[in-house]
C-alpha positions in Angstrom: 0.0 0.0 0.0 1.4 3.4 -1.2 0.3 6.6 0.7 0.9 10.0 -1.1 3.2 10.5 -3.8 6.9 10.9 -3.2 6.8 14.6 -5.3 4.2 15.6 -3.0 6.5 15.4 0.1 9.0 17.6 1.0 12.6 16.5 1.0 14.2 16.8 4.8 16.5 19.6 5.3 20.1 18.2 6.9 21.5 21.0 9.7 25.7 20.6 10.0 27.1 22.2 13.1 30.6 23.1 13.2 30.7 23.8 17.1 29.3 21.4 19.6 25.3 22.5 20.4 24.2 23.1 23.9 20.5 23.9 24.8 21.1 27.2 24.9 23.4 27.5 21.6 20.4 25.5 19.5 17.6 27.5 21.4 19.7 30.3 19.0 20.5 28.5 15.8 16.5 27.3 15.7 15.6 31.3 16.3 18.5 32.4 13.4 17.7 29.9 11.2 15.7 30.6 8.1 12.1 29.5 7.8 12.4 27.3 4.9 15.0 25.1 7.1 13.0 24.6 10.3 10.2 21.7 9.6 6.6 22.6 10.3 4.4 21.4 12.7 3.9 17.4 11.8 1.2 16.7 8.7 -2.1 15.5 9.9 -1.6 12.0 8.2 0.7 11.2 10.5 -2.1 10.8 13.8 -2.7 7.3 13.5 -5.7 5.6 15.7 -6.0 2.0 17.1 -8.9 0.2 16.9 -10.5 -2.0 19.6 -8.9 -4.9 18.1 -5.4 -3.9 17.8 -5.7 -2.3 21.4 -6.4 -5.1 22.4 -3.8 -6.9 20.6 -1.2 -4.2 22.1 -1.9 -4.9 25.4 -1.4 -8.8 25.0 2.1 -8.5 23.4 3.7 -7.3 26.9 2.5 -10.5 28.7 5.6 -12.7 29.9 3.9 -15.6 28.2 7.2 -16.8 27.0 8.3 -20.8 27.4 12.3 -20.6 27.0 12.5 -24.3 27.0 9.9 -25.2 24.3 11.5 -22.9 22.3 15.1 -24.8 23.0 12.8 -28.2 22.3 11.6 -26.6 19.3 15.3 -25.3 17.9 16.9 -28.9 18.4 13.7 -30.5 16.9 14.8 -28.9 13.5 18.1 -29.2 13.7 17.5 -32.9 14.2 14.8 -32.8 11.2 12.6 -34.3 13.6 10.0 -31.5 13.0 7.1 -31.9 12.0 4.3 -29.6 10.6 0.5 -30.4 10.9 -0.9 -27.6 8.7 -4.4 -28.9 10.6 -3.3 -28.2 14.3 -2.1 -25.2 12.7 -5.0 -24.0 10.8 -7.5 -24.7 13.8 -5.6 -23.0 16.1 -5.9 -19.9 13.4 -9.1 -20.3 13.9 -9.2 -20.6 17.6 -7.3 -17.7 18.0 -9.6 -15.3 16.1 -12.7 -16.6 17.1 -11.1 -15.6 20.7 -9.7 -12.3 19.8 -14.0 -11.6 17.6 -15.5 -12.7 21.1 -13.0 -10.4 23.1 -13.5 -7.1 20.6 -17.4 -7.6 21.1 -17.7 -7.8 24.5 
């Protein structure tokens, strides 16, 4: 998905300082500088919204639900080429999970 076209946005403008900048020392270069090289205030496309759904999804990355050793199971599993996939237990837990996630959003 493309949004905008690359003509339409402005290039960004790169700032070289020969002296090390303090606060104070950029509080003046900013006021000095022309208009043209200080960027406006952000464009409105870039306010982005979550819905229910993703807010939702947000919130249940940071859970610790993290199994370090089925993971080291899992990694010596295929390096043995003892893995096996079952695109079935795979495609109903797909399934599982969204119907969960539908039932979550709606309530």
């Amino acid at each position: 998905m493309k949004v905008g076209h690359p003509a339409d946005k402005t290039a960004p403008v790169a700032v070289k300082h020969s002296t090390p900048v303090t606060p104070d020392a950029a509080t003046s270069t900013i006021a000095s500088a022309p208009a043209s090289a200080i960027p406006s205030q952000a464009e409105s496309s870039t306010n982005v919204e979550l819905s229910s759904a993703a807010a939702s999804l947000n919130s249940q990355a940071s859970s610790p639900d993290f199994d370090a050793e089925k993971v080291a199971r899992i990694s010596q599993a295929i390096q043995d080429g003892s893995f096996k996939i079952d695109a079935h237990v795979i495609a109903d837990k797909l399934i599982g999970n969204a119907k969960e996630l539908l039932t979550k959003v709606q309530s």
